[in-house]
N, C-alpha and C positions, 0 to 999 in steps of 0.2 A: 069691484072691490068695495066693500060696505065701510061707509066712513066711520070714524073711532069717536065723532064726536057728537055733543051732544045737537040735536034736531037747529037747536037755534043758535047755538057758536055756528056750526058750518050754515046757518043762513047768516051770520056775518059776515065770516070767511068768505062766502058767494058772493056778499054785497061788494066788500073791499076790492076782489079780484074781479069785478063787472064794473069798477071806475074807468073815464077813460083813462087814466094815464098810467093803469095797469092793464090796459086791452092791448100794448104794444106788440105788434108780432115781430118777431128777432130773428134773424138768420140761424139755422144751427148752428155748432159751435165748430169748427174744422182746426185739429191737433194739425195739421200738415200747415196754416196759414201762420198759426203760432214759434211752431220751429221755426219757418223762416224769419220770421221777424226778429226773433232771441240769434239765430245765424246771424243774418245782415248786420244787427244790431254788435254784436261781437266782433266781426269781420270788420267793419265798419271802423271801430271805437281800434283795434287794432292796427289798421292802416293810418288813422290819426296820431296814434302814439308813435311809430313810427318817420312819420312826415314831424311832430314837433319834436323827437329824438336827432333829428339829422340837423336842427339849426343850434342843439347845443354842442357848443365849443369847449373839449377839457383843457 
């Protein structure tokens, strides 16, 4: 794919993305590790609300 920019913007763009602290390599992203978390997270905060429900006295 031919880049849309001009020869020496994308040698800037090259230089910025060639720093180290942009050469990080990242795990892909996994939709199925996020659901759990938002689950747990829900599930969780639910059983809490529960457990401080039962020590109130009407």
């Amino acid at each position: 794919m031919p880049s849309r920019l001009y020869p020496e913007d994308q040698e800037r763009v090259d230089a910025y993305l060639n720093q180290p602290a942009n050469r990080v390599e990242r795990r892909p992203f996994n939709v199925w590790l996020l659901l759990g978390v938002i689950f747990g997270s829900v599930v969780g905060m639910g059983l809490l609300a529960r457990l401080l429900a039962s020590f109130v006295v009407i």
